[in-house]
C-alpha positions in Angstrom: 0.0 0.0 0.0 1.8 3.5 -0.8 1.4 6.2 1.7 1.8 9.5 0.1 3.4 12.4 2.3 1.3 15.3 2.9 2.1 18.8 2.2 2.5 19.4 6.1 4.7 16.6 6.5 7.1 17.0 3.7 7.5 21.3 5.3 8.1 19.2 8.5 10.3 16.8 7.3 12.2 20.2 5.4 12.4 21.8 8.8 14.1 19.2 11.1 16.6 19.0 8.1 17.4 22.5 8.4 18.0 22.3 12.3 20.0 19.0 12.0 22.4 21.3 9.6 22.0 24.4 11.7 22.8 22.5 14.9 26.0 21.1 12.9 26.7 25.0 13.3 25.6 26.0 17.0 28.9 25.4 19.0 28.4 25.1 23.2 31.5 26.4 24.6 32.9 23.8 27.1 35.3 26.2 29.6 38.6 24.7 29.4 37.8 22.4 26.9 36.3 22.8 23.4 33.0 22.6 21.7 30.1 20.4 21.1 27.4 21.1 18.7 23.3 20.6 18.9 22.8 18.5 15.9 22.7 15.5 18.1 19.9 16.6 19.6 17.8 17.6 16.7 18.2 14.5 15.2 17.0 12.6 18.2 14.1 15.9 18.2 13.4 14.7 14.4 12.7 10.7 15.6 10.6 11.7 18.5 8.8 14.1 16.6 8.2 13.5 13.0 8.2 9.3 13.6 10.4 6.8 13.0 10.1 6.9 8.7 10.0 10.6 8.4 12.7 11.1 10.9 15.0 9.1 9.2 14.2 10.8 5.9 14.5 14.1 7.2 18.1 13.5 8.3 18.6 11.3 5.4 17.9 14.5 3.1 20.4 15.7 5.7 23.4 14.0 5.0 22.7 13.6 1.5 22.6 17.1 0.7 26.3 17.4 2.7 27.4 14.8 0.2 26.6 16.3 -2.9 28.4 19.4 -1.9 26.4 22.0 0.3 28.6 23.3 3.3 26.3 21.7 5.9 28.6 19.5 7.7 30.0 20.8 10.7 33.4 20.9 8.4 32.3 21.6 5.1 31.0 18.8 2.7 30.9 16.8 -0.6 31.2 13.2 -1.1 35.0 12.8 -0.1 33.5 13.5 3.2 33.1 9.5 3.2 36.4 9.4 4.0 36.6 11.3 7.1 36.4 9.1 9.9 33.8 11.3 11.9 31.5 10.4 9.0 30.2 7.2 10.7 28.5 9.2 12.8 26.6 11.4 10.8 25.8 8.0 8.8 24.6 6.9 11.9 22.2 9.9 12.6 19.9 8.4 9.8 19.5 4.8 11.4 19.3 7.1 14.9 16.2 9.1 13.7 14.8 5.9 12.7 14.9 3.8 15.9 14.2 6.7 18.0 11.0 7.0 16.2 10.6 3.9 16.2 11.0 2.9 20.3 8.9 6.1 20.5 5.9 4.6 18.3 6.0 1.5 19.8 7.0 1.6 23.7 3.3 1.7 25.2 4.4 4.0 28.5 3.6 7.6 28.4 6.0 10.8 29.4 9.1 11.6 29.9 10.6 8.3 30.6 9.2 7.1 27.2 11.6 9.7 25.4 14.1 9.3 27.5 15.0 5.6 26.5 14.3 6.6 23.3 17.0 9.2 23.2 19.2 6.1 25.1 18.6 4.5 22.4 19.3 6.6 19.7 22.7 7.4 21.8 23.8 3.4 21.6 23.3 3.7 17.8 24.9 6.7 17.0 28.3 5.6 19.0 27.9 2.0 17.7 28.2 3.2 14.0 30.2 6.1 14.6 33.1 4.4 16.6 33.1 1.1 14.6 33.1 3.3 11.6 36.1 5.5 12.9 38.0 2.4 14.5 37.9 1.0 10.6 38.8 4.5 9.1 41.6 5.2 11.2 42.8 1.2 10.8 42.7 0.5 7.7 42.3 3.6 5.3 44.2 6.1 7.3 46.6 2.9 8.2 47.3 4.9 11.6 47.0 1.8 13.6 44.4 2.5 16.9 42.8 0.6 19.4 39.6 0.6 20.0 39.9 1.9 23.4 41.2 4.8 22.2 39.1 5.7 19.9 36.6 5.0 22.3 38.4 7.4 25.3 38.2 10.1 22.4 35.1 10.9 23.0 35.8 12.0 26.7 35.5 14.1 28.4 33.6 16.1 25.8 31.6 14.3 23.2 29.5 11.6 25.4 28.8 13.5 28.3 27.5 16.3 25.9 25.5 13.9 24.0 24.0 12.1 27.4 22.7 15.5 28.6 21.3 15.9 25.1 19.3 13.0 25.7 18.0 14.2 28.6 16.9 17.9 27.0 15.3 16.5 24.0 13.4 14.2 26.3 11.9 16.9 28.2 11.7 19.2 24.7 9.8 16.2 23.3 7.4 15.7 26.3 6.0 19.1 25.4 6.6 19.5 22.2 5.4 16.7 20.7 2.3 16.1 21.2 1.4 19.7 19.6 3.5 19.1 16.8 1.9 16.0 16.3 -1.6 17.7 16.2 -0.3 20.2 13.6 1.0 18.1 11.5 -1.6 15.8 11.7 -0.6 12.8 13.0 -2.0 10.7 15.9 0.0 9.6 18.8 -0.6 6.1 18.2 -0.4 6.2 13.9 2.8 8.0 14.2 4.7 7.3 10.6 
């Protein structure tokens, strides 16, 4: 059966690609440290909100875009971005967007919580992909032989703790954004696409 997108849904599905590549570009100082940027959270935001299919499309349109060349990557773009070992992640946001939707649609508690292990969950993809895919990079395309571990302990002190307390901000944005967004857009809480 084909499911046509609406008109609302493809503007929404527009919009959370925008803030996935405008959160590529807001930067949180970290005093005495560096940076870390929003997208994170907006694609967990795009899962929880638009639903697992639509989610992952929006950030699919995402990272497509970066490969054909628009600047939207939080270092530039174009298809030789492939080969930056970082990329796994952003690969990883599309399959993130989906299974946060997707815990989202079908976990059958309500609140907070809900989006919560949702945002968990979308956390133990993103790091899955994006560390195996940097551990292979770095091994065997850079050929700068790394352990695991360390490419692991690179994300400390900055990168995972940033993106846990993500997961706890879009869990709250979600609890009350949601449902709203939902009701604009059309979409039930329980026929979430």
């Amino acid at each position: 059966m084909e499911t046509k997108l609406t008109v609302k849904e493809i503007v929404c599905g527009g919009m959370f690609t925008a803030l996935v590549a405008a959160g590529a570009f807001i930067q949180v100082p970290v005093p005495g440290m560096d940076y870390f940027t929003l997208q994170f959270l907006f694609v967990l935001l795009a899962g929880m909100i638009l639903g697992s299919k639509m989610g992952a499309v929006s950030v699919g349109v995402y990272v497509l875009l970066g490969l054909c060349g628009l600047p939207i990557f939080a270092a530039g773009g174009g298809i030789s971005y492939i080969f930056r070992p970082s990329f796994g992640y952003l690969a990883g946001f599309i399959l993130t967007a989906f299974v946060v939707g997707l815990m989202v649609e079908k976990f059958p508690q309500k609140g907070y919580g809900k989006y919560l292990m949702a945002a968990f969950g979308g956390f133990v993809v993103t790091y899955a992909i994006g560390l195996t895919y940097k551990y292979l990079m770095l091994n065997f395309y850079v050929g700068e032989k790394t352990a695991f571990a360390m490419v692991l302990a690179d994300c400390f002190p900055l990168d995972m703790p940033g993106d846990i307390v993500l997961c706890f901000l879009s869990a709250g944005l979600a609890v009350r954004v949601a449902p709203a967004f939902r009701s604009i857009i059309g979409i039930s809480a329980g026929r979430q696409q």
